[in-house]
BAFILO-951870 format. One line per 10 residues: number of its first residue (from 1); for each residue z, y, x of C-alpha. Coordinates in nm, 2 decimals. Layout:
% BAFILO-951870
NUM = Z Y X  ...;
//
This chain:
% BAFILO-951870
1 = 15.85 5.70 3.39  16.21 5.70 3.56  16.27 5.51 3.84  16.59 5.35 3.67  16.38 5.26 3.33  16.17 5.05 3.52  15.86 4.84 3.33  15.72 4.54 3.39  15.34 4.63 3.26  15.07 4.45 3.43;
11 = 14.91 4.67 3.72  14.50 4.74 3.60  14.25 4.67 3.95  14.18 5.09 3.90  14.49 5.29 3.79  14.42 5.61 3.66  14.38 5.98 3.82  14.70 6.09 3.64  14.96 5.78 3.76  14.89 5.92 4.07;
21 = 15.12 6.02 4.38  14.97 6.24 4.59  15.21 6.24 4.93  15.53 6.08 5.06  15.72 6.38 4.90  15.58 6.27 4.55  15.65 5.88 4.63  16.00 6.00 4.73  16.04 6.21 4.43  15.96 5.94 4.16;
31 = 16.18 5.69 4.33  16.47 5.96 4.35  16.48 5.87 4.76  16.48 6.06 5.04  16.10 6.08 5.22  16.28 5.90 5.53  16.36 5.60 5.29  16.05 5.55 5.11  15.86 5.58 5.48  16.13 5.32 5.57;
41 = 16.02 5.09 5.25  15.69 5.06 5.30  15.74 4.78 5.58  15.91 4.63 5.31  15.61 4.64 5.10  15.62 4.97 4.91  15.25 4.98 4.76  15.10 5.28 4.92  14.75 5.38 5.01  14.55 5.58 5.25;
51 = 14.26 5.82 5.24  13.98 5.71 5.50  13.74 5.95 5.69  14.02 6.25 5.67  14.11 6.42 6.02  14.45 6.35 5.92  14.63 6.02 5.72  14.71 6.08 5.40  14.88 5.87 5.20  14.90 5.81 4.82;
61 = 15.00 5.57 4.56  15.01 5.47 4.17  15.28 5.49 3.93  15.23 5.14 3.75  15.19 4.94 4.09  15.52 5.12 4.21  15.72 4.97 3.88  15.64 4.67 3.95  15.72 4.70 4.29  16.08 4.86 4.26;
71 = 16.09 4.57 3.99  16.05 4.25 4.22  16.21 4.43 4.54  16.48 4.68 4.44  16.82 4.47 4.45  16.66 4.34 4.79  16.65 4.68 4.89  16.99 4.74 4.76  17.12 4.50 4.90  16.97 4.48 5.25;
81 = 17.08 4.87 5.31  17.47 4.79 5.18  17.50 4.49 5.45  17.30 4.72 5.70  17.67 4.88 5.82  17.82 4.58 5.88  17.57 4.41 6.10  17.56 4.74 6.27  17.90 4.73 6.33  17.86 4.36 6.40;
91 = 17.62 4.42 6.67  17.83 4.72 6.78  18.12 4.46 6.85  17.91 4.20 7.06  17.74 4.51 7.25  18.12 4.60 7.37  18.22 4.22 7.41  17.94 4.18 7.63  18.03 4.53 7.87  18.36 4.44 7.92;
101 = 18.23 4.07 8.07  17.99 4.26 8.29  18.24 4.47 8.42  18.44 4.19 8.44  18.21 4.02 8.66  18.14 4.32 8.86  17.72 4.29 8.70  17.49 4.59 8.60  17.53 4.60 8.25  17.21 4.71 8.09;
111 = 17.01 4.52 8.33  17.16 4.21 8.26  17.16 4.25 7.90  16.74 4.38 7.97  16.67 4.03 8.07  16.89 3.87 7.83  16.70 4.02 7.60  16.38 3.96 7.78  16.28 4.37 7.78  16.18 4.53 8.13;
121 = 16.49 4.72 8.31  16.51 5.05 8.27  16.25 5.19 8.59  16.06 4.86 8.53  15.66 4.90 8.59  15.53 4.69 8.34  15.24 4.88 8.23  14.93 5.12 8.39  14.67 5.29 8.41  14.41 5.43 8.60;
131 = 14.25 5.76 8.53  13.94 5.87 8.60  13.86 5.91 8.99  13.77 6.29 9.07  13.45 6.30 9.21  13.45 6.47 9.48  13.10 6.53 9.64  13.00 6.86 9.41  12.71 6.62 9.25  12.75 6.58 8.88;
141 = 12.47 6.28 8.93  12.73 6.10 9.09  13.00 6.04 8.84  12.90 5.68 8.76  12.99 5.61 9.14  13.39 5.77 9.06  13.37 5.56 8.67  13.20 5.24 8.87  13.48 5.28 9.13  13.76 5.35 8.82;
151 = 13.65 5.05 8.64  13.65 4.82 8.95  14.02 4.90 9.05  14.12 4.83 8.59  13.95 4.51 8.67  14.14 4.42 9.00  14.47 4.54 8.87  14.37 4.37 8.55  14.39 3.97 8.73  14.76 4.02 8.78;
161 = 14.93 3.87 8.44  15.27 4.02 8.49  15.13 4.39 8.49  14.92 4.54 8.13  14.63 4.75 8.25  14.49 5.01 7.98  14.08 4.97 7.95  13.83 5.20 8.12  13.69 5.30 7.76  14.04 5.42 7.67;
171 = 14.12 5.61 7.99  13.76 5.82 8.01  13.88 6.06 7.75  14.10 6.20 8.03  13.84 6.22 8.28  13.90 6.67 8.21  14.25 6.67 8.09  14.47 6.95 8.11  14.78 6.73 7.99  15.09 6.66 8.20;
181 = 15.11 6.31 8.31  15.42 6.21 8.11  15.23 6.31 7.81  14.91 6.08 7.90  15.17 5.80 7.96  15.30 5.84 7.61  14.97 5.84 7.49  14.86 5.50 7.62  15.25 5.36 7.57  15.25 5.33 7.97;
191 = 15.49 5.29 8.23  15.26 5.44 8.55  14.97 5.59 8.58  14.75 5.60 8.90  14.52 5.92 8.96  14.29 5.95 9.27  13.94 6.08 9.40  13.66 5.92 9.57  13.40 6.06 9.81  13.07 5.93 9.92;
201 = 12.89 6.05 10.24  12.61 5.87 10.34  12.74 5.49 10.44  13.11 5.60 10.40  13.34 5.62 10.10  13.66 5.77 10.12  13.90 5.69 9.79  14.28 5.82 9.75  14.54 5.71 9.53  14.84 5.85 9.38;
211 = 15.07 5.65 9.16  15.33 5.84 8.94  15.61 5.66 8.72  15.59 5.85 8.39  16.01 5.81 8.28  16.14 5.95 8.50  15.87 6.12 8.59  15.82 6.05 9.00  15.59 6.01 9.27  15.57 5.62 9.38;
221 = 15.29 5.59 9.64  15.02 5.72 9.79  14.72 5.60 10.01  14.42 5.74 10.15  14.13 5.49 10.25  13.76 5.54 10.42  13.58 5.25 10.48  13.18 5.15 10.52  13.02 5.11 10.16  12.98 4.75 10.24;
231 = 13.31 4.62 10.25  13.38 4.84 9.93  13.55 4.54 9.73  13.75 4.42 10.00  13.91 4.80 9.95  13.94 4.76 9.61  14.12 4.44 9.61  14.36 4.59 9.91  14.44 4.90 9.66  14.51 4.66 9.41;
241 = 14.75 4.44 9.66  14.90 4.80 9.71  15.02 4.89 9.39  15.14 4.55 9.33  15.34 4.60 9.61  15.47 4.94 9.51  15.59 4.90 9.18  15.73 4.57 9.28  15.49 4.32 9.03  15.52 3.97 9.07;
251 = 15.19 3.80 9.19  15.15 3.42 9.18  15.02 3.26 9.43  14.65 3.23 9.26  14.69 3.64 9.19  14.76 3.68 9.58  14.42 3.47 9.69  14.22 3.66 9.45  14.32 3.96 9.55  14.28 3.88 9.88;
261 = 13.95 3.75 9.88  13.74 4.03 10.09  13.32 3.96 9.98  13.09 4.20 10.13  12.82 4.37 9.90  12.47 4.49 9.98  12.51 4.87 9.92  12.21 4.90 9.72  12.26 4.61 9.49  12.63 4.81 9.42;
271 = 12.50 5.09 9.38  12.25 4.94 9.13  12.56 4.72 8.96  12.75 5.04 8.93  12.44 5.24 8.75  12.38 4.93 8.53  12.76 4.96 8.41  12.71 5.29 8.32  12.38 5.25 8.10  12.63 4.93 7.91;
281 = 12.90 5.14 7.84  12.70 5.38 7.65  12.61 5.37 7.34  12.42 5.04 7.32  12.04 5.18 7.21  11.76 4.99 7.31  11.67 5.25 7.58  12.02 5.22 7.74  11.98 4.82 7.69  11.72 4.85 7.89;
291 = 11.83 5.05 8.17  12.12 4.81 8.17  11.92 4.57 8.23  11.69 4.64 8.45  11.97 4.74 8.70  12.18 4.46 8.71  11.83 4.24 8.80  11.80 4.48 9.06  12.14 4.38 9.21  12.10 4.06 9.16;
301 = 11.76 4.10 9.34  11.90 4.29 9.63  12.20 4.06 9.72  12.15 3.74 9.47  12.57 3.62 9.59  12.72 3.94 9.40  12.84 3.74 9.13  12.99 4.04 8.90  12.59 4.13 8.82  12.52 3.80 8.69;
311 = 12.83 3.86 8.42  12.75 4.17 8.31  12.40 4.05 8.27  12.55 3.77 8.06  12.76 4.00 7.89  12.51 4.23 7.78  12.27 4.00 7.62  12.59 3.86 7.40  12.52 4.23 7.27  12.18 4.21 7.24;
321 = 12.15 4.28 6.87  12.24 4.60 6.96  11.95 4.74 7.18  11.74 4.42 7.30  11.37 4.36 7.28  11.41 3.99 7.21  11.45 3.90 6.91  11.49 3.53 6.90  11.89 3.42 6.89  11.79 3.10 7.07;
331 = 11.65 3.25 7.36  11.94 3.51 7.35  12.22 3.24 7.36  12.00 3.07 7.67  11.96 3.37 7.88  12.36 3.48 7.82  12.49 3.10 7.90  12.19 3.15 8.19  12.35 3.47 8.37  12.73 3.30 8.26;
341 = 12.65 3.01 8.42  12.51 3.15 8.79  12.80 3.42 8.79  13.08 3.13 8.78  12.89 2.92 9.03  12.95 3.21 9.25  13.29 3.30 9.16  13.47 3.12 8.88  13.75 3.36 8.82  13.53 3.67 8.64;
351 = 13.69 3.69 8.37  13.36 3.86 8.16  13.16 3.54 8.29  13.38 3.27 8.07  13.43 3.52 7.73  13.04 3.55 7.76  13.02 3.17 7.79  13.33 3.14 7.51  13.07 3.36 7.30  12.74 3.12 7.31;
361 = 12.96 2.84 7.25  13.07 2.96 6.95  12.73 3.00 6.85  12.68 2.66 6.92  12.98 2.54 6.73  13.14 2.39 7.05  13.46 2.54 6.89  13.67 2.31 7.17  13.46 2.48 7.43  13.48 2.82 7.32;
371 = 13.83 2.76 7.28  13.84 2.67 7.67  13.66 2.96 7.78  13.86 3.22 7.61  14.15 3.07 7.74  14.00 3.08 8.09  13.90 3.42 8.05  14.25 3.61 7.95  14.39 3.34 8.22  14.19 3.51 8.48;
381 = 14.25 3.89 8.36  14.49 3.92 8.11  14.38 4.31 8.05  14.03 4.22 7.95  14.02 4.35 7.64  13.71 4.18 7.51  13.83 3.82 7.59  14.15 3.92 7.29  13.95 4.06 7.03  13.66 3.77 7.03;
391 = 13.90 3.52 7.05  14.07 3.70 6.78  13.76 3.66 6.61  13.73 3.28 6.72  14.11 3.22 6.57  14.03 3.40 6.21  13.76 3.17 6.20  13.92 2.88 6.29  14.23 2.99 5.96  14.50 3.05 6.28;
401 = 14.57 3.43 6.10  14.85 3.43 6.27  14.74 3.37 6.64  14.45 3.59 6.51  14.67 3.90 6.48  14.87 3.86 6.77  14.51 3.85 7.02  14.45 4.13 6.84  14.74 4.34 6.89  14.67 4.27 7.25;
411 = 14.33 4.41 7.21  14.47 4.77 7.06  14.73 4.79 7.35  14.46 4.72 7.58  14.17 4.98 7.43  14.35 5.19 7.18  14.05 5.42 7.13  13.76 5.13 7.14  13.59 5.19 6.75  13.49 4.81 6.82;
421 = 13.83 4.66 6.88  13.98 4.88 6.63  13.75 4.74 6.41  13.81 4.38 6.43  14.15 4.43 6.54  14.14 4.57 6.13  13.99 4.26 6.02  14.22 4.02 6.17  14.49 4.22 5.95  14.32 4.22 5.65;
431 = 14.23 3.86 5.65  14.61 3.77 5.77  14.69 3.95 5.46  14.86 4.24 5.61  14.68 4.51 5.43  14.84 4.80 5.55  14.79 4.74 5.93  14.44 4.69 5.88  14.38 5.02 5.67  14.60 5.16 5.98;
441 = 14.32 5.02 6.25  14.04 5.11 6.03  14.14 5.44 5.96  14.16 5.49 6.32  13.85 5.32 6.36  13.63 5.58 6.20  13.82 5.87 6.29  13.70 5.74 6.59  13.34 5.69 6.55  13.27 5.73 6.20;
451 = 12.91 5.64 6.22  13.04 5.31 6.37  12.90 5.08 6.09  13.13 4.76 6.12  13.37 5.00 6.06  13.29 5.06 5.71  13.16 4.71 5.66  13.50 4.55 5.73  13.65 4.86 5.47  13.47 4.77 5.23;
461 = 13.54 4.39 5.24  13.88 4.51 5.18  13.83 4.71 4.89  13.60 4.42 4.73  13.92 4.18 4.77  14.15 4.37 4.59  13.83 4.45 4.30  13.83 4.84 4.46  13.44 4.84 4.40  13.41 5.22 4.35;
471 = 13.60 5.27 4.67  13.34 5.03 4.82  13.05 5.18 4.71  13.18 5.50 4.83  13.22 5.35 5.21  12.93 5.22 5.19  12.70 5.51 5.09  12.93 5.73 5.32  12.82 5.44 5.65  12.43 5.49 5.57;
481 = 12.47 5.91 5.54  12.41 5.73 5.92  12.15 5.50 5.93  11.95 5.47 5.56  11.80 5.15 5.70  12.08 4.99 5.81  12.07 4.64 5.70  12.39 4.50 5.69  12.49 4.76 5.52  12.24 4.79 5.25;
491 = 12.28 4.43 5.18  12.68 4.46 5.14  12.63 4.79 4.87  12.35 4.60 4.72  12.65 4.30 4.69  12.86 4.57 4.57  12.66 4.76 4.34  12.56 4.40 4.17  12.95 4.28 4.14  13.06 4.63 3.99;
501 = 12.81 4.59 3.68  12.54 4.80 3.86  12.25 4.55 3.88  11.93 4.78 3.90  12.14 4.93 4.18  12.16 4.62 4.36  11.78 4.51 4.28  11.67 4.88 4.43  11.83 4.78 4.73  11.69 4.44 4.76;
511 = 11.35 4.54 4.71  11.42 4.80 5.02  11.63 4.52 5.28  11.24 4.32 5.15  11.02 4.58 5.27  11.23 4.63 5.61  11.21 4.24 5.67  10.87 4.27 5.62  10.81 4.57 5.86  11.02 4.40 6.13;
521 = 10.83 4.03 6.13  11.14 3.85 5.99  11.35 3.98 6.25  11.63 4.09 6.07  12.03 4.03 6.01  12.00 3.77 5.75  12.34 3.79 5.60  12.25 4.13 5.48  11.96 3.96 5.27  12.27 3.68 5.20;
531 = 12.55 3.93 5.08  12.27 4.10 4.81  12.14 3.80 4.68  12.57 3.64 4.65  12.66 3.96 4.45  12.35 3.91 4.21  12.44 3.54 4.16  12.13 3.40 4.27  12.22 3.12 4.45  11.92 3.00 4.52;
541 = 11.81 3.30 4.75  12.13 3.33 4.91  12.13 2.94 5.01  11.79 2.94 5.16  11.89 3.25 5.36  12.20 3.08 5.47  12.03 2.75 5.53  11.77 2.95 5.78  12.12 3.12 5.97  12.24 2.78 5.98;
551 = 11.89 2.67 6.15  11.89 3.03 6.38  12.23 2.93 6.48  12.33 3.33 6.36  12.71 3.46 6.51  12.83 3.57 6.16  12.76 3.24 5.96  13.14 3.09 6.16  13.32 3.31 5.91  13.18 3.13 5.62;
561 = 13.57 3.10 5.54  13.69 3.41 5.53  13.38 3.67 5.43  13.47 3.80 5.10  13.09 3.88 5.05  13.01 3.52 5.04  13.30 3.44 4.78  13.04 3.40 4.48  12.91 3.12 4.68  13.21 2.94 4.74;
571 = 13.25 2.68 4.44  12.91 2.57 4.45  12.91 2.19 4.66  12.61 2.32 4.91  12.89 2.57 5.06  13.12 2.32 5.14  12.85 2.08 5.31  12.74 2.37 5.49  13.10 2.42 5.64  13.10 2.07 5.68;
581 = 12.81 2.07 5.90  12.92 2.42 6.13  13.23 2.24 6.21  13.48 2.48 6.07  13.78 2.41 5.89  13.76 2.25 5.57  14.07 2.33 5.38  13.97 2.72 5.31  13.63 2.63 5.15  13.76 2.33 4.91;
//
């Protein structure tokens, strides 16, 4: 059909193979626009789609859902692009205005109109970060001392607000990197970047750092230190202090005592902390949960004041479901607000401490606590990734989209290659209603980790909303190519399979997801069981499962509001008395 004969036919939930567009050049085509125009429309809502677990995006789109489209936006279009000149020229006329008063008045120009404007001046450090200590020492086995040491100086830098500090996870990938430095900067959308090696020899450790302002590319400082391996973070805090100092941050005064606080450490208990952050930033298996574990009692053991042991222990039981060997969430939620509470006794400014604390109150429902502790946390070190994306989390709960997506924004700029925060990040999109940036963050999700199962979860939500079951299915099947037994997963395509007409499907499933609770003595994700028996429309199942999460106090039952899985639930009165009694907002459910 011609663009200029447009229809107003209603668009079907799955169009046909032959409507379809296969690439912007098609899209372009059929609209009789250039490809730079129809790129340009689709911020203005341009219906097009993208292929998922492809090693490059592709994008495509339907014939019938562009007609009605070009239908409702066209003279919008039109006319947006005619005016476009004259606010150019508009702007173009204030822009002069404004340089002939600053010549006037004898100012620099382009910085005064920066802050005006409230951007960084040109030369500004705004932004950092820290790549990979070289290990120097010729022992491969002693790596996690350069990452420990790495990750230390992210988190120092990271307590100064005025200064953006890119994640350890996101700067590991250029531990080997043959890339120039301006080209790394680009990557992670920095202003500096500080490079350095570290040596350990017997008591003493000897770090240098180099920091390099990526446009223009030159050299801003460099520092050698050797110190005894017990007054270790007193160096790091003085490195810190240093590149504050160099690229000319602002510290408050709060920023300055931290900083300056020098705490000596028992060698062996940092040595320990340091091996027990290497296990937890692995892939979380139950072996490497252990390990985890196991060291960070060790340092606690060997110098009980260290209080960055006690967080990470807190920390990692938050993730327990990933790798521990208790099962019970109760005791869980005890020993993570345990290990949360000791660290902040000892230093109240870690900054994991209060988002693991932010965590177990939200399992509790102490939604004006949680509230607190997040804010504590991202008040303490604005770069800590973590602390955005849960409270992202938190705010979609709570119906705040809106805050929702800008936490976790702050998250992808933080850790743009984290699977887990591009995960969520995704979610906080879709359930904001932007649909196109979260197929963006998934997409990049599982071209990141494609076995990463959340992933594909979240995906498939998205294609349930908009009736896509086929799609769904797919994502689904494609996520337990993975893990067969995987239960969350099983119990969302069993919820699939039921809602796309496919019930012996969905009872095949069920029957399985019975077995495996079986095998593993009740101790399985519950809403897996809950999703399968929603989607077959037996109520009466999925309440009694949800009633026994509501008694377990389970993490995903605060997104009662927003799960598209549970929407078969939704109308009957026991949902909205089970909101009632979480504590979550009413409004969504009614």
């Amino acid at each position: 059909m011609a663009v200029g004969k447009p229809q107003s036919n209603p668009v079907p939930s799955e169009p046909t193979a032959s409507e379809r567009l296969d690439s912007w050049k098609e899209i372009a085509a059929y609209l009789k626009r250039d490809e730079s125009t129809v790129r340009r429309w689709e911020k203005e809502g341009l219906p097009v789609r993208r292929h998922v677990h492809k090693s490059k995006p592709t994008v495509y789109g339907y014939k019938s859902e562009i007609d009605v489209w070009w239908n409702d936006g066209h003279a919008r279009l039109e006319a947006i692009e005619t005016a476009a000149p004259g606010r150019r020229r508009t702007v173009v006329w204030w822009a002069a205005a404004l340089m002939l008063l600053a010549v006037g008045l004898g100012l620099n120009f382009v910085g005064v109109l920066d802050r005006l404007l409230g951007r960084p001046m040109a030369g500004e450090i705004t932004s950092i970060a820290v790549l990979p200590l070289k290990n120097l020492s010729g022992d491969p086995a002693q790596e996690y001392f350069a990452d420990g040491m790495t990750e230390a100086l992210i988190t120092e830098l990271g307590q100064i607000s005025t200064l953006q500090v890119i994640s350890h996870q996101s700067v590991l990938g250029y531990r080997q990197t043959a890339k120039p430095l301006p080209q790394i900067a680009r990557d992670l959308k920095v202003n500096a970047l500080l490079e350095g090696t570290v040596l350990r020899s017997g008591g003493k450790v000897r770090i240098t750092v180099n920091v390099v302002q990526a446009v223009p590319e030159r050299h801003l400082w460099a520092e050698s230190y050797e110190f005894d391996q017990q007054d270790i973070l007193a160096v790091q805090g003085e490195v810190a202090r240093g590149v504050a100092r160099q690229i000319r941050v602002r510290l408050v005064p709060e920023e300055q005592a931290r900083l300056a606080t020098s705490q000596r450490v028992d060698p062996e208990a940092y040595e320990a902390y340091l091996l027990g952050r290497a296990y937890s930033n692995k892939a979380m298996t139950r072996a490497s949960w252990t390990r985890a574990k196991e060291y960070f009692e060790k340092a606690i053991e060997k110098d009980p004041g260290y209080a960055p042991a006690y967080g990470s222990l807190a920390v990692l039981y938050i993730h327990s479901n990933r790798g521990s060997t208790t099962r019970d969430p109760s005791d869980l939620r005890l020993q993570a607000r345990q290990w949360a509470e000791k660290a902040l006794n000892l230093d109240g400014t870690l900054a994991e401490a209060h988002s693991a604390l932010a965590r177990v109150a939200q399992q509790e429902w102490d939604w004006v606590g949680a509230e607190r502790e997040y804010r504590r946390a991202i008040e303490f070190n604005p770069s800590y990734p973590m602390a955005h994306i849960w409270y992202a989390q938190y705010l979609w709960a709570m119906q705040r989209s809106e805050e929702s997506v800008a936490e976790a924004k702050r998250a992808q700029q933080l850790d743009p290659v984290s699977p887990f925060v591009n995960t969520w990040a995704g979610a906080a999109y879709f359930y904001a209603g932007r649909a196109n940036e979260g197929m963006a963050s998934m997409q990049k999700a599982l071209e990141l980790d494609p076995s990463f199962s959340d992933a594909s979860l979240v995906l498939a939500r998205a294609y349930l909303k908009q009736g896509m079951f086929q799609q769904a299915i797919a994502e689904l099947q494609e996520a337990l190519t993975f893990n067969e037994t995987e239960v969350l997963v099983l119990g969302a395509l069993a919820h699939v399979y039921a809602r796309a007409g496919q019930r012996e499907e969905a009872l095949k499933l069920v029957a399985k997801l019975e077995r495996i609770e079986a095998e593993e003595r009740g101790y399985v994700a519950p809403f897996g069981i809950i999703w399968a028996y929603a989607g077959l429309g037996d109520k009466e199942q999925a309440f009694a499962w949800l009633e026994r999460s509501y008694q377990e106090r389970r993490d995903r039952i605060v997104w009662l509001n927003v799960d598209p899985l549970l929407e078969p639930l939704r109308s009957d009165p026991r949902f909205h008395d089970l909101v009632r009694r979480v504590g979550l907002p009413t409004a969504g459910a009614q």
